[in-house]
C-alpha positions as CSV (number, residue, x, y, z in Angstrom):
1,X,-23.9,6.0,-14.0
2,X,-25.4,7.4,-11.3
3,X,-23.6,7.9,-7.3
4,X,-26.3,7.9,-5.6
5,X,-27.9,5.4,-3.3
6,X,-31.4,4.0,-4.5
7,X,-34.3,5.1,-2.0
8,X,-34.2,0.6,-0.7
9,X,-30.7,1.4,0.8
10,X,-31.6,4.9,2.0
11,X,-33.0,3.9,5.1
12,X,-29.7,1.9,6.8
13,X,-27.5,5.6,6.8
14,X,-30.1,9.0,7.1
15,X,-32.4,10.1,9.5
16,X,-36.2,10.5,8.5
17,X,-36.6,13.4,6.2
18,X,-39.3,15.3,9.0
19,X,-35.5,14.9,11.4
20,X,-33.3,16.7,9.1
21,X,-35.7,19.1,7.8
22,X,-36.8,21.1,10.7
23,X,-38.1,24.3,9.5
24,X,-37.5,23.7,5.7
25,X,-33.6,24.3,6.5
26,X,-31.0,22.9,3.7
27,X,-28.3,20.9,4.1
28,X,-25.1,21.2,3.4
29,X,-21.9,18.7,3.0
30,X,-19.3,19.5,5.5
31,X,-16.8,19.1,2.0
32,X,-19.0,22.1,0.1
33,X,-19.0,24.0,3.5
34,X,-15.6,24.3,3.5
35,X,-15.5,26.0,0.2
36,X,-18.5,28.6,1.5
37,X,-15.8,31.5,2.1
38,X,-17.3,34.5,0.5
39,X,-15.4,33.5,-3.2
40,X,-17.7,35.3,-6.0
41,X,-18.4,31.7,-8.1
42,X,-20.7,31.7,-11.5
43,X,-22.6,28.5,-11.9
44,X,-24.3,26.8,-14.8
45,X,-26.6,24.3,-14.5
46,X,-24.8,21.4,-16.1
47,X,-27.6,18.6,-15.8
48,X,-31.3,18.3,-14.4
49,X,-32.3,14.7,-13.1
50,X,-35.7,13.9,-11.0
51,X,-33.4,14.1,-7.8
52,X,-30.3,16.1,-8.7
53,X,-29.9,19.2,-10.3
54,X,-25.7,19.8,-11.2
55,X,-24.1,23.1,-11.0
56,X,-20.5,23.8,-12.3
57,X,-18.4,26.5,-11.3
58,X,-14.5,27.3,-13.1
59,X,-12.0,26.8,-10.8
60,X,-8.3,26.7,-10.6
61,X,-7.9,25.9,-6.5
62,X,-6.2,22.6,-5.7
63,X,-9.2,23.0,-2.7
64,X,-12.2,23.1,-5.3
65,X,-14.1,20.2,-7.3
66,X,-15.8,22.9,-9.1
67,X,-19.1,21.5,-9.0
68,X,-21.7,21.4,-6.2
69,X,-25.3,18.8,-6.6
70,X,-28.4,20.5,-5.8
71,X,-30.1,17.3,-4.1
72,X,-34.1,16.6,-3.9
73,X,-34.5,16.6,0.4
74,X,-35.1,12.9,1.6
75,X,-32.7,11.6,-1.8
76,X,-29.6,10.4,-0.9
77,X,-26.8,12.4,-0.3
78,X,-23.2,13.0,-1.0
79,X,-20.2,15.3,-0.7
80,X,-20.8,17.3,-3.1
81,X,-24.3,17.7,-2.0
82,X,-27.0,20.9,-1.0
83,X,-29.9,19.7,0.3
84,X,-32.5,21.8,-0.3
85,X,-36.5,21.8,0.9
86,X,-38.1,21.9,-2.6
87,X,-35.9,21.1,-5.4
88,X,-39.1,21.5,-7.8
89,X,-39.7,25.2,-7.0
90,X,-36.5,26.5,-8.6
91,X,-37.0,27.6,-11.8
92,X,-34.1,25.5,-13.6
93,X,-33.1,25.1,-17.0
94,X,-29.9,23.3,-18.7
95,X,-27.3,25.4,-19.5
96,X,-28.7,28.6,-17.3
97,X,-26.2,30.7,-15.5
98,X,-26.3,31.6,-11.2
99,X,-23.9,32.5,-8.7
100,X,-22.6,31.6,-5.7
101,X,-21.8,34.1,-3.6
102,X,-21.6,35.9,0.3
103,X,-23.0,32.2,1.7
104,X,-26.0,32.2,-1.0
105,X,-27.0,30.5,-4.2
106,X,-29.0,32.8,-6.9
107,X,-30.6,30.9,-10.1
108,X,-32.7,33.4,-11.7
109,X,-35.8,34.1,-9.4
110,X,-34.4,32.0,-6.6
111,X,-32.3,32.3,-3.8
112,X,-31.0,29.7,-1.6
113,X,-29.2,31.0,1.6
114,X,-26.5,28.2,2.6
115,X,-24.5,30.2,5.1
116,X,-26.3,29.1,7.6
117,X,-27.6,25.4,6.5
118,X,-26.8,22.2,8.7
119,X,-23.5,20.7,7.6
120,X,-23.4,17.0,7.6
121,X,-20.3,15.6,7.8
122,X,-19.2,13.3,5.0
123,X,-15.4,12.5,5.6
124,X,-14.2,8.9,5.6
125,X,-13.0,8.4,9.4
126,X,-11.4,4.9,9.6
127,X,-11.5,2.8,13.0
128,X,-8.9,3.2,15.3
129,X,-6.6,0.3,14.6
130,X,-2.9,1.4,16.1
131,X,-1.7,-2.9,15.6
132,X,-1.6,-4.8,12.8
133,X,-3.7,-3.3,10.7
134,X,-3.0,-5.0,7.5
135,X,-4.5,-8.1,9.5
136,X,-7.4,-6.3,10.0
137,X,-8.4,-4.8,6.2
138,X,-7.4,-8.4,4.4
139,X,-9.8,-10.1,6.9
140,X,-12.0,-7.4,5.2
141,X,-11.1,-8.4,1.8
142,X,-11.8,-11.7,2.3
143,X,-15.2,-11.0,4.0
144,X,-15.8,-8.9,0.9
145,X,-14.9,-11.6,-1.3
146,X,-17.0,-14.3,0.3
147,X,-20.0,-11.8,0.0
148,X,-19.2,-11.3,-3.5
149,X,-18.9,-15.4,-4.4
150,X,-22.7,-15.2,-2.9
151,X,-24.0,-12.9,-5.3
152,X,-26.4,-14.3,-7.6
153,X,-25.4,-12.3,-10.9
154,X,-21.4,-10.6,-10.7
155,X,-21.2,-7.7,-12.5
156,X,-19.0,-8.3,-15.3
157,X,-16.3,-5.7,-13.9
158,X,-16.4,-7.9,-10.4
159,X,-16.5,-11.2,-12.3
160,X,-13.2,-10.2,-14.5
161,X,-11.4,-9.0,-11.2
162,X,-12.1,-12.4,-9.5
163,X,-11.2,-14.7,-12.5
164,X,-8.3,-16.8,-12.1
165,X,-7.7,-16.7,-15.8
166,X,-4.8,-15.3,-18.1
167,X,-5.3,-11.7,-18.1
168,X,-4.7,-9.4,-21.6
169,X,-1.4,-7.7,-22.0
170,X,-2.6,-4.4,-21.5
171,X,-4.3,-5.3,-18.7
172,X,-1.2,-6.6,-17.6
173,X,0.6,-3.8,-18.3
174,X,-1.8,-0.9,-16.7
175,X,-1.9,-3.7,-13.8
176,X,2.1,-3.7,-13.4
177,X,2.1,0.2,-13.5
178,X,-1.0,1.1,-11.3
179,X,0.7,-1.7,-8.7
180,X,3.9,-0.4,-8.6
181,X,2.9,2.9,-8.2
182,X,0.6,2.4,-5.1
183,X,3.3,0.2,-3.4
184,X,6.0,3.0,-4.2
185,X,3.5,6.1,-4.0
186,X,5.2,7.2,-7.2
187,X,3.4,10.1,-8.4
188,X,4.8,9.1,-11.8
189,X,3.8,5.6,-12.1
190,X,0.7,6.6,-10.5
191,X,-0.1,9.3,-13.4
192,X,0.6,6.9,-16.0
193,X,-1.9,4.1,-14.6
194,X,-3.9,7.2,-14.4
195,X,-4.4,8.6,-17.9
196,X,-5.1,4.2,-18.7
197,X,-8.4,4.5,-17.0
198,X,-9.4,7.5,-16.2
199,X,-12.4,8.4,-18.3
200,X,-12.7,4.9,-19.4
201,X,-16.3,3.6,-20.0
202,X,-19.7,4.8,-20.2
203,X,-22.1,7.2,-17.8
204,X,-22.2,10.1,-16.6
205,X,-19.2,8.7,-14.4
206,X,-17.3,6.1,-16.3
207,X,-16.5,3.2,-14.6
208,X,-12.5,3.7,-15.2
209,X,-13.2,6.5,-13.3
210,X,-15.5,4.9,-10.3
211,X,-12.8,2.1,-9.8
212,X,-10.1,5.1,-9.1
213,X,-12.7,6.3,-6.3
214,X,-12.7,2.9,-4.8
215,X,-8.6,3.1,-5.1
216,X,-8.9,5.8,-2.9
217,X,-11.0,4.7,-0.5
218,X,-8.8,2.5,0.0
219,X,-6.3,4.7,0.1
220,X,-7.9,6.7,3.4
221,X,-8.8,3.2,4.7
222,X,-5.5,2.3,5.5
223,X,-2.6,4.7,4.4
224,X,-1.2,7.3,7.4
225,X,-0.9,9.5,4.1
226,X,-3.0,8.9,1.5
227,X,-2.4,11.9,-0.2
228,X,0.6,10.2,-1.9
229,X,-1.7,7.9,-4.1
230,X,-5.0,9.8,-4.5
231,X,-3.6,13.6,-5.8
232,X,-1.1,12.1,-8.2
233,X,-4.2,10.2,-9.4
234,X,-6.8,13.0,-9.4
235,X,-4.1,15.8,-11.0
236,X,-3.5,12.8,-14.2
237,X,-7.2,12.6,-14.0
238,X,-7.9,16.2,-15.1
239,X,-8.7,17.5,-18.1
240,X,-9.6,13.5,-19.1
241,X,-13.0,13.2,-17.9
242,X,-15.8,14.7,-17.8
243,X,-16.8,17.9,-15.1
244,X,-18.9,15.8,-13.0
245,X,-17.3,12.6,-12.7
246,X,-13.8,14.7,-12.0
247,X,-15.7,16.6,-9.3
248,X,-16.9,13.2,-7.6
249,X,-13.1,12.1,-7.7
250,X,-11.8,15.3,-6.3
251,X,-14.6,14.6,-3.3
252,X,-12.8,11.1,-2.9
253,X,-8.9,12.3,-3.4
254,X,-10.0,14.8,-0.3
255,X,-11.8,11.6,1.5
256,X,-15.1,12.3,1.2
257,X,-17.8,9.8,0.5
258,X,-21.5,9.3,0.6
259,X,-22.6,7.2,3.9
260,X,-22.4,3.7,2.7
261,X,-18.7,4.0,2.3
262,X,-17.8,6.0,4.8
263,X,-19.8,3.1,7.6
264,X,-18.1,0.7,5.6
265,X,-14.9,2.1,6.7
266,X,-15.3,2.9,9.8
267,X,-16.9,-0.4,10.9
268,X,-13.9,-2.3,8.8
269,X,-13.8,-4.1,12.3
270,X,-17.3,-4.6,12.8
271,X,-18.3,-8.1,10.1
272,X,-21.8,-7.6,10.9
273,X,-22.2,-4.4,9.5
274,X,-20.4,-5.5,5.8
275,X,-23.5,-6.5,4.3
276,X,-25.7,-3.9,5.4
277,X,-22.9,-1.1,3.6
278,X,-22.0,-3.9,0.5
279,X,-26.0,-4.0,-0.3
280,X,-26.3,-0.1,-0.2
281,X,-23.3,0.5,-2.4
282,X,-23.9,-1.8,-5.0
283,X,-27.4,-0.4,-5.7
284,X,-25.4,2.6,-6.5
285,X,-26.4,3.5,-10.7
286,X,-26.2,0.8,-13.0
287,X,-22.5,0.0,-12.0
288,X,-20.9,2.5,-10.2
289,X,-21.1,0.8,-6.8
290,X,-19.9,-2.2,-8.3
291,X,-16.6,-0.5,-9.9
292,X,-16.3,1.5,-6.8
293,X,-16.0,-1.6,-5.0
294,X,-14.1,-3.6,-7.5
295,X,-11.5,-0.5,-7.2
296,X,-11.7,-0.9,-3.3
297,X,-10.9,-4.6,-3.2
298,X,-8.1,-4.2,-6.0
299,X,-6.7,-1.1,-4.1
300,X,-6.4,-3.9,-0.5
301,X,-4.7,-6.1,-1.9
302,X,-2.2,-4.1,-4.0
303,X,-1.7,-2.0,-0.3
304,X,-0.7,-4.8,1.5
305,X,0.6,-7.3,-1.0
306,X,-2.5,-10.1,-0.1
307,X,0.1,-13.2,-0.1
308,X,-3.2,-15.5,-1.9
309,X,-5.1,-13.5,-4.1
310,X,-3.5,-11.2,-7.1
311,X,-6.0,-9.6,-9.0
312,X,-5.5,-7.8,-12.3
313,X,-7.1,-4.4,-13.3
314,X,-10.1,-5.3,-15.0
315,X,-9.4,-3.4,-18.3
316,X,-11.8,-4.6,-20.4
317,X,-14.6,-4.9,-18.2
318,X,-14.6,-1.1,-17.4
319,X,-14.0,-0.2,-20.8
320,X,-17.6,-1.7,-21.1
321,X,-15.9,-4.3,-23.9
322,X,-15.4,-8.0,-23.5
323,X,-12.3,-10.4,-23.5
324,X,-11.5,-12.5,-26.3
């Protein structure tokens, strides 16, 4: 499952390509920018796709996702992304070895100087709501919900968290914990809800995994510390996943999102622009929006206790399995 916004929603959050390109210059996410301090990193190219070439690094900072996308210039774009001018110039190949180092990237032949590229910010900035803002973000969940009901065809992840129905035991039980442990910020309950879904499902980010994002965008949406609930959830995430999905959650634990989420956000008090941000983020790969989303709504009401609507962890829906 892809993260990245098809080219149809592409047009509501980025500039022309001719804009941001002046001069062939790349473009860097103000996340990855952080990390450009001089640290001698070895990459290996850890996947080729038409649009995205990903390059892992090891790391053992708190700081550092340990991965960074090489992204086609004019495809979409995320926090973990490099823009660069011509993505089918470098001479790429799975598995090969680079470096990252003194603010440039080296893969073989090439060389792709970053320490001076155009950062583009990609951190979730919420609206400045001082009163009652748990009025405010369950207006949003119900806006949310009513676009959902008008979808033609659910996904089965979104159709499990809306059902009214009697939910499976273990769902009930990862349910309880996860709950608990967002209302408490208990790291512990929070790490045990954790190692439940995290890697769960199928992709190159599993949807267990995509709903956990949406938790924590949630999480920067409306906590003054969010902290508390996203690095409990990203440290029981470790080790559990695979490189690439882990990086993308490390990006979100730090509040750092592609566009779509980050205007939903920020316009949380703005209806009219709900549709607009719900249609780019369900295009997202062939579910990942959706569980994003579906981890965003359960995260809003589990926050702030929604006294009408109590929805369970869909379990079996991101495991990619059916109730029986």
């Amino acid at each position: 499952m892809k993260l990245w916004p098809t080219g149809q929603a592409r047009g509501l959050f980025r500039t022309s390509t001719a804009s941001m390109h002046p001069q062939g210059s790349p473009h860097i996410s103000s996340f990855l920018a952080a990390l450009n301090d001089g640290s001698d990193r070895v990459l290996t190219v850890n996947g080729i796709f038409r649009n995205h070439v990903y390059l892992h690094y090891p790391s053992n900072r708190a700081c550092d996702p340990g991965m960074m996308v090489l992204t086609r210039a004019g495809a979409a774009f995320g926090p973990l992304s490099l823009e660069v001018a011509d993505l089918d110039a470098l001479p790429l190949f799975p598995r090969q070895q680079g470096s990252w180092r003194d603010g440039a990237i080296q893969m073989g032949s090439a060389s792709l100087e970053i320490a001076s590229a155009m950062i583009v910010d990609t951190a979730v900035c919420r609206p400045d709501v001082r009163e009652d803002r748990p009025r405010l973000w369950l207006s949003l969940f119900d806006q949310l919900s009513r676009w959902i009901s008008c979808a033609e065809t659910p996904s089965t992840v979104i159709a499990e968290l809306l059902d009214d129905g009697p939910s499976d035991p273990a769902a009930m039980a990862v349910d309880q914990m996860l709950r608990s442990g967002v209302r408490r910020c208990d790291p512990a309950l929070l790490a045990g809800a954790t190692l439940s879904l995290a890697g769960l499902g199928q992709g190159l980010t599993p949807s267990g995994d995509d709903f956990l994002a949406g938790l924590m965008m949630a999480a920067f949406g409306n906590l003054d510390d969010p902290s508390s609930i996203c690095l409990p959830v990203l440290e029981a995430a470790r080790g559990r996943t695979s490189d690439l999905s882990w990086a993308f959650l490390h990006a979100a634990a730090h509040g750092h999102a592609t566009a779509p989420w980050r205007a939903l956000i920020r316009t949380a008090d703005a209806p009219f622009a709900l549709a607009a941000c719900c249609d780019a983020i369900v295009r997202y790969g062939a579910s990942s929006g959706e569980d994003m989303l579906c981890g965003f709504m359960w995260g809003l009401q589990a926050i702030h206790d929604h006294p009408h609507r109590r929805f369970i962890v869909p379990l079996h829906a991101l495991s990619g399995s059916s109730r029986v």
